[in-house]
C-alpha positions as CSV (number, residue, x, y, z in Angstrom):
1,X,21.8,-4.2,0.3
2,X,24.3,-7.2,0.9
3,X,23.1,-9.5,3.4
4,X,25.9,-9.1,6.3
5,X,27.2,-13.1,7.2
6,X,25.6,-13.7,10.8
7,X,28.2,-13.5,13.9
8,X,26.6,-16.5,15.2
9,X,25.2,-19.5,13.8
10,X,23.6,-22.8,14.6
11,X,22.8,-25.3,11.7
12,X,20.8,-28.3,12.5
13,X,21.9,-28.5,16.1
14,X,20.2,-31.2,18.1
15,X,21.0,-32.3,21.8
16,X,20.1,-35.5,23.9
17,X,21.6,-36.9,27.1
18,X,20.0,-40.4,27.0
19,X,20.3,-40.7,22.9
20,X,16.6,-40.9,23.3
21,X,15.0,-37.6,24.2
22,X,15.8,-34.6,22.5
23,X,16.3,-31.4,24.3
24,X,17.1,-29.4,21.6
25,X,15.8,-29.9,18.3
26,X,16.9,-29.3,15.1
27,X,18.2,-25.6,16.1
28,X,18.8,-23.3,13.6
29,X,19.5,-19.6,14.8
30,X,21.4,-16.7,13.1
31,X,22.5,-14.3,15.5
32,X,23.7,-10.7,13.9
33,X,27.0,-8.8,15.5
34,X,25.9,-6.2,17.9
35,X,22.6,-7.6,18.4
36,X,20.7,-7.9,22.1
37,X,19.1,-11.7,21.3
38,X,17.0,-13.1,24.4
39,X,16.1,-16.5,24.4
40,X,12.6,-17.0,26.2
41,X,11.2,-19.7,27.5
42,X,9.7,-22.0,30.6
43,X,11.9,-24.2,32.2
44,X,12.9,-27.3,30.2
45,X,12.2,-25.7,26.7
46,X,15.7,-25.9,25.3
47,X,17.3,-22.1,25.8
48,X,19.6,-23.1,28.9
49,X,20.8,-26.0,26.9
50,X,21.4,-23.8,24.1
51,X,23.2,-21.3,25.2
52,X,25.4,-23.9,27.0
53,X,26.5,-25.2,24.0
54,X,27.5,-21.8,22.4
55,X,29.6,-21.6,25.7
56,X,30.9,-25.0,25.3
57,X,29.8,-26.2,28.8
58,X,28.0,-28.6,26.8
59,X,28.2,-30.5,23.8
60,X,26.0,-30.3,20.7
61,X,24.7,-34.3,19.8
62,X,24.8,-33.4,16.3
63,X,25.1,-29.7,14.0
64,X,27.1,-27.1,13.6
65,X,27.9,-24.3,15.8
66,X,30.0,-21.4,14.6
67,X,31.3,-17.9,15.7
68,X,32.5,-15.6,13.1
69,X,32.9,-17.9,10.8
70,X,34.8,-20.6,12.6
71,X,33.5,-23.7,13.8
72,X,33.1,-24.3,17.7
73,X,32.2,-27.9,18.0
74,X,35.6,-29.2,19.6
75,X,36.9,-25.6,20.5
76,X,37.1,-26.1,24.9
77,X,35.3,-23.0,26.4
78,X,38.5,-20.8,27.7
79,X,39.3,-21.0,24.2
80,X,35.9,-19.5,22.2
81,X,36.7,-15.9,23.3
82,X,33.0,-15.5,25.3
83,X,32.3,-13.5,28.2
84,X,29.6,-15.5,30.6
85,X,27.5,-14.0,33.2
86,X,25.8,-16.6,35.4
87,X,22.7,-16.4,37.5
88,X,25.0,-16.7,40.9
89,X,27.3,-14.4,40.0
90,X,30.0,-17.0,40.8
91,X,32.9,-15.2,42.1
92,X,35.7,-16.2,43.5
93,X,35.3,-15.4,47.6
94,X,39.0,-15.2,49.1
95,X,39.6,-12.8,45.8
96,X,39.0,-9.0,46.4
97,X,36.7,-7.5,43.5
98,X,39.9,-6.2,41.8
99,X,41.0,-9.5,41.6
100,X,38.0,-11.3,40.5
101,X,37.5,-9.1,37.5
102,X,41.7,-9.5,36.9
103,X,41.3,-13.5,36.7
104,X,40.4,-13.4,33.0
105,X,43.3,-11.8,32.1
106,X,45.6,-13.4,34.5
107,X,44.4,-16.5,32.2
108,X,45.7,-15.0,29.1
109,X,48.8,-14.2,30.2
110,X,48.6,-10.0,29.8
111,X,51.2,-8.3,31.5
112,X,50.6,-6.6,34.9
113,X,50.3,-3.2,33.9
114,X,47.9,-3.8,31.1
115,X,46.1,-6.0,33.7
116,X,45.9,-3.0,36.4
117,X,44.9,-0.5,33.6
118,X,41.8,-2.7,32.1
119,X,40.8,-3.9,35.6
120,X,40.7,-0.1,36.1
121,X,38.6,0.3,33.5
122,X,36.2,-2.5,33.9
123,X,35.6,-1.3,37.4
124,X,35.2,2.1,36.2
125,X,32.2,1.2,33.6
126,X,30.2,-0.7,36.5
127,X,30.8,2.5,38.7
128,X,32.4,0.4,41.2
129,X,36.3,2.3,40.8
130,X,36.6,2.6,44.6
131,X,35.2,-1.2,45.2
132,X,38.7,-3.2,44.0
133,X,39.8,-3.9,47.6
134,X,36.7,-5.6,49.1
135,X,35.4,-9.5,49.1
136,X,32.2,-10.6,47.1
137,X,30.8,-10.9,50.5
138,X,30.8,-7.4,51.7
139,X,29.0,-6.6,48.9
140,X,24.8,-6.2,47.7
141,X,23.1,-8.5,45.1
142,X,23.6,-6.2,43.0
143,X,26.5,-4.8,43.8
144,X,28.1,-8.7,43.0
145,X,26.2,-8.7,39.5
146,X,27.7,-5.2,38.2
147,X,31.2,-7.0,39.4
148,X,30.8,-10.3,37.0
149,X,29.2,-8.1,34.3
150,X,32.8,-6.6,34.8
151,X,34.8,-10.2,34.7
152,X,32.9,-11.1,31.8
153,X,33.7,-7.9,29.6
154,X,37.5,-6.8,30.9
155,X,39.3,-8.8,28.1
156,X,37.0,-7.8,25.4
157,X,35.3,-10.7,24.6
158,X,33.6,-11.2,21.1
159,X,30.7,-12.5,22.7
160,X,29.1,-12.3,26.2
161,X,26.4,-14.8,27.5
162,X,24.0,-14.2,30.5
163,X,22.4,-17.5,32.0
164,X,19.2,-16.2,33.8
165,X,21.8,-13.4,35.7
166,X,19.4,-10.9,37.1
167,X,17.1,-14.2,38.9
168,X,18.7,-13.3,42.1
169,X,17.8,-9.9,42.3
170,X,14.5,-8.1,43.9
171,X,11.9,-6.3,41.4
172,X,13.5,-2.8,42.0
173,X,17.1,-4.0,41.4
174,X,16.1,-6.3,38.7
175,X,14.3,-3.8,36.7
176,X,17.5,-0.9,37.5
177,X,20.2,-4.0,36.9
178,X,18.2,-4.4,32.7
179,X,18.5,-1.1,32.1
180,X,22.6,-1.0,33.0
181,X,23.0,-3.9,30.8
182,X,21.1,-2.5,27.9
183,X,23.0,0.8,28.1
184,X,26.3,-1.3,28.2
185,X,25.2,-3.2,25.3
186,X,24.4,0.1,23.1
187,X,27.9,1.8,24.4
188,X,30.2,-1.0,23.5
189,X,28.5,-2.2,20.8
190,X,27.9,-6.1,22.5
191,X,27.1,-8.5,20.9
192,X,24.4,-10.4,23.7
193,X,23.1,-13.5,23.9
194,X,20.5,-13.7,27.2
195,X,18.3,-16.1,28.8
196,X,15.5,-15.6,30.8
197,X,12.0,-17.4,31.4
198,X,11.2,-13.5,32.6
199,X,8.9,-12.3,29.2
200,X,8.6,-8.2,30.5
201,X,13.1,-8.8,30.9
202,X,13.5,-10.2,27.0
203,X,10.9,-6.7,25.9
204,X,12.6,-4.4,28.0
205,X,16.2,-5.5,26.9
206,X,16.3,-7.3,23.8
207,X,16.4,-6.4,19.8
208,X,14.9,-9.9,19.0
209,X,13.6,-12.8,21.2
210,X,13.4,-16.3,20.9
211,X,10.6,-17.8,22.2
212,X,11.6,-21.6,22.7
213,X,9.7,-24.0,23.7
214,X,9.6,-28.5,23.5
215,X,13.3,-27.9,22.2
216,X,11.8,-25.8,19.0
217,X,12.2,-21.9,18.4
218,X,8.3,-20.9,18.0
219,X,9.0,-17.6,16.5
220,X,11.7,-15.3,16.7
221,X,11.1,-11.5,16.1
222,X,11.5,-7.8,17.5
223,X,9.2,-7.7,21.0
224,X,6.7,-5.9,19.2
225,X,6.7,-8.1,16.9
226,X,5.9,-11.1,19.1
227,X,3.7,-9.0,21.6
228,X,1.4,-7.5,18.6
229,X,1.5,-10.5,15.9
230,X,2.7,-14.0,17.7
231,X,2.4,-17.0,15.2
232,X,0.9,-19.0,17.3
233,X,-1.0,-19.9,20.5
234,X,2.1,-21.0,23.2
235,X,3.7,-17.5,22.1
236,X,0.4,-15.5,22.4
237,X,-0.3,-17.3,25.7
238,X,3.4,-16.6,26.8
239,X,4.3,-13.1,25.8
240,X,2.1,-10.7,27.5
241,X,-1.4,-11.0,28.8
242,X,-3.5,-12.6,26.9
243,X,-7.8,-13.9,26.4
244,X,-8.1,-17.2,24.8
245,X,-11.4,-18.2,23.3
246,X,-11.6,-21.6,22.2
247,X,-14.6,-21.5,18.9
248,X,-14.9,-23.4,15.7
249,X,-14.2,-21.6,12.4
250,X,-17.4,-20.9,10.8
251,X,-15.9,-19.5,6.9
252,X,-12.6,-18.1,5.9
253,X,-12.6,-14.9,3.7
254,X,-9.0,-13.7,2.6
255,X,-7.1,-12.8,5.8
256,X,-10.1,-12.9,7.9
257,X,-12.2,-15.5,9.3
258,X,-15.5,-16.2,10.9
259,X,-15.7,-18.3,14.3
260,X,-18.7,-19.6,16.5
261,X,-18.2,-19.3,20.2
262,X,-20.0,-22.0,22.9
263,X,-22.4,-19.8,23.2
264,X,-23.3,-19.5,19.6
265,X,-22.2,-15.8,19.5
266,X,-19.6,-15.5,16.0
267,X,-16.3,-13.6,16.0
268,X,-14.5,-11.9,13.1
269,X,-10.9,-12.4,13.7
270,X,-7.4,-12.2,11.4
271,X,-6.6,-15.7,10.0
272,X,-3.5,-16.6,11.2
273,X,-2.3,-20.0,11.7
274,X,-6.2,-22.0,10.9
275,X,-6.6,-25.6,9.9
276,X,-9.9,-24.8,8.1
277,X,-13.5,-24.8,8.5
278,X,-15.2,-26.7,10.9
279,X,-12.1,-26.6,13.0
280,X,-11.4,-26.1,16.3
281,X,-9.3,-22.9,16.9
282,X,-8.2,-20.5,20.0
283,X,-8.8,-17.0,19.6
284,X,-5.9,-14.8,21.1
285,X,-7.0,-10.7,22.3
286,X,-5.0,-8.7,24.2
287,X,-6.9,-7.4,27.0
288,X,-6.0,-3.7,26.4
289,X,-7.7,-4.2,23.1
290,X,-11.3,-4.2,24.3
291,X,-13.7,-1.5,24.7
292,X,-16.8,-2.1,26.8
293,X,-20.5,-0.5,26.9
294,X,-21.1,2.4,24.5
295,X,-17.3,3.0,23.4
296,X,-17.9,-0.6,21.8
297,X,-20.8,-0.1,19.5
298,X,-18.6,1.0,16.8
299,X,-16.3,-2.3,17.2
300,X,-16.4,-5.0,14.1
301,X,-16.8,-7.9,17.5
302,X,-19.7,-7.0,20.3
303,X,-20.6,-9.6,22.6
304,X,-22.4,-9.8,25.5
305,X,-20.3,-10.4,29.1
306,X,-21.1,-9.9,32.3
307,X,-18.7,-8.3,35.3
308,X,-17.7,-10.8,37.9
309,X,-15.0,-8.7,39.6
310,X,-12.6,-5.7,39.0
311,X,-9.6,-4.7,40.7
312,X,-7.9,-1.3,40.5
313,X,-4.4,-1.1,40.3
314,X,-3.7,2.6,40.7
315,X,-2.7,3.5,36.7
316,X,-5.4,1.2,35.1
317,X,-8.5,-1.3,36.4
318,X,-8.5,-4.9,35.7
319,X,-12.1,-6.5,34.9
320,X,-13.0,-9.8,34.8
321,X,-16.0,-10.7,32.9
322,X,-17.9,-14.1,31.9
323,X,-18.3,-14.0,28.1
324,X,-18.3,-16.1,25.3
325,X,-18.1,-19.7,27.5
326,X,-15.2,-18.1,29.3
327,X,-15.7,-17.2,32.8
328,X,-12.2,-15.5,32.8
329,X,-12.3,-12.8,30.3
330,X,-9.7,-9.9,31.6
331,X,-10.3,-6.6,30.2
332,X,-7.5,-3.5,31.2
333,X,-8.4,0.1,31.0
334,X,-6.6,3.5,32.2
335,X,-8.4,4.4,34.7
336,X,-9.6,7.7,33.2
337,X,-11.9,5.8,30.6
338,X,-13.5,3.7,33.1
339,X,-17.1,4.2,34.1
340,X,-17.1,4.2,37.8
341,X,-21.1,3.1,37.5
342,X,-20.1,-0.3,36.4
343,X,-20.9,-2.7,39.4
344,X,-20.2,-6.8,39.6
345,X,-22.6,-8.5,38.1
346,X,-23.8,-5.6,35.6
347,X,-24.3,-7.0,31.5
348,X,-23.2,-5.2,29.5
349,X,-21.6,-5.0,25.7
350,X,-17.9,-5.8,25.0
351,X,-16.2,-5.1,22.1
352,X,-13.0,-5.4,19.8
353,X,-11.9,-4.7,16.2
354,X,-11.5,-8.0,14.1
355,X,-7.1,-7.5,13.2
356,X,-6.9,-7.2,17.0
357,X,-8.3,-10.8,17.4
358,X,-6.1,-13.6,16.2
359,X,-7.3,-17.2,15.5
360,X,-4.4,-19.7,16.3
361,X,-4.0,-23.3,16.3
362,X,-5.0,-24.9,19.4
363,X,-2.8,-24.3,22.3
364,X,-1.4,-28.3,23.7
């Protein structure tokens, strides 16, 4: 199969304010057309300052940026054809909600009855047809948010960015506000670039993520790509739930090696990103992996733990046990499978398969 060119690209793109300290480094990305790409990451990691250049708000210290083929560098932002969704919604107040979507094509000089007909349209797709006439202030969080959604797509953009756009919003209207946005992007066909620091918001939404983090992608991949196999420990630590156990590798077989815990217990784990023997190394396990008392005796990994608490959370119970020199081992089971005769302080036997453990390189 041809390889299709990507939509967007950056090549080599680095970016410093003081000429000293680089905020981005060395960025290469290749986004696809139609693709939902999050970029993930903790606050000063690079993904703002990214996507900020893509918009032209800011400008790249050195690289190449390009959309559909044609270079952006010098291109001023009004002029790159994006659609941009900000965290604040930033509307315009003393315009109605008619008018606030119509502004973009006000700029582009279309005339007023292919304005009226697209505002229309726009307002129709965000469910908000009979909302044209009011002010940004008469209306919810969300409410706002569905109206620059609106701005951002009514001239048809090639491209639309959100900057952290959903931050504003509670839990409830956060999680509804994703799922409008995803079914937008599948409808039309968007092409989506999205940043968050939220890691369940970039695996609900996205088609790839791209976990920054110092200025440097870590690893870029489908969610359950990241979730099930990160390449390395900031990305296990980051994505999901996650025990780290810090050991030394004892051998390396093939794909598999052999690490000694603190308290001399030894794990089988997959071989993933490992110095060599007699290094240090952190084991990553997902804490929905583990299997504890008898269901564990078939396990390639049993070690010895004991409960310090457990707190049940209606759908599952959420252990934490002292194991393997860490004294904050979480384990996650449906409730169903639980014993209920467990107490705290009970010892008992915990175990995992050795390809659902993953030694890493230590996390910094």
């Amino acid at each position: 199969m041809k390889q299709q060119t990507p939509f967007v690209q950056f090549r080599n793109v680095q970016k410093s304010y003081d000429g000293e300290t680089l905020i981005v480094k060395d960025l290469n990305l290749n986004i696809r057309r139609g693709e939902f790409l999050t970029l993930l990451g903790p606050s000063g990691s690079g993904k703002t300052t990214s996507l900020m250049m893509l918009a032209g708000f800011e400008t790249a210290t050195s690289g190449e940026i390009t959309l559909g083929g044609k270079l952006l560098n010098n291109q001023p932002p009004h002029k790159r054809d994006i659609g941009m969704v900000f965290q604040n919604y930033a509307l315009f107040p003393h315009m109605t909600v008619a008018e606030n979507v119509a502004f973009p094509l006000f700029v582009r000089r279309l005339a007023k009855a292919d304005i009226q007909e697209k505002v229309q349209e726009a307002l129709a797709m965000i469910k908000m047809d009979s909302f044209g006439h009011r002010y940004p202030a008469q209306l919810s969080g969300g409410q706002q948010q569905r109206v620059a959604l609106a701005r951002a797509l009514v001239f048809e953009p090639k491209l639309v960015l959100m900057d952290e756009p959903l931050g504003a919003l509670d839990k409830q209207l956060r999680e509804h506000m994703q799922m409008e946005i995803k079914h937008l992007h599948e409808k039309f066909g968007l092409t989506i670039v999205y940043v968050t620091h939220d890691q369940s918001e970039a695996l609900t939404m996205s088609d790839r993520v791209a976990v920054f983090h110092k200025g440097e992608i870590q690893q870029i991949d489908s969610p359950k790509a990241l979730y099930e196999e990160p390449k390395n420990a900031f990305v296990a630590q980051f994505i999901g739930e996650n025990n780290r156990l810090q050991g030394v590798v004892e051998s390396i077989d093939n794909a598999h090696c052999l690490v000694r815990m603190p308290d001399g217990s030894q794990i089988k784990a997959l071989s993933v990103n490992v110095a060599g023997r007699g290094e240090q190394t952190t084991l990553s396990i997902r804490p929905e992996r583990i299997l504890l008392g008898a269901a564990s005796q078939n396990c390639d990994n049993i070690v010895q733990g004991q409960v310090k608490e457990f707190i049940y959370l209606g759908d599952h119970i959420r252990l934490c046990i002292h194991t393997c020199g860490s004294s904050d081992f979480i384990v996650k089971m449906p409730v169903s499978q639980f014993d209920p005769s467990i107490k705290i302080g009970d010892k008992l036997s915990i175990g995992w398969q050795k390809d659902h453990v993953r030694a890493l390189d230590m996390l910094d």
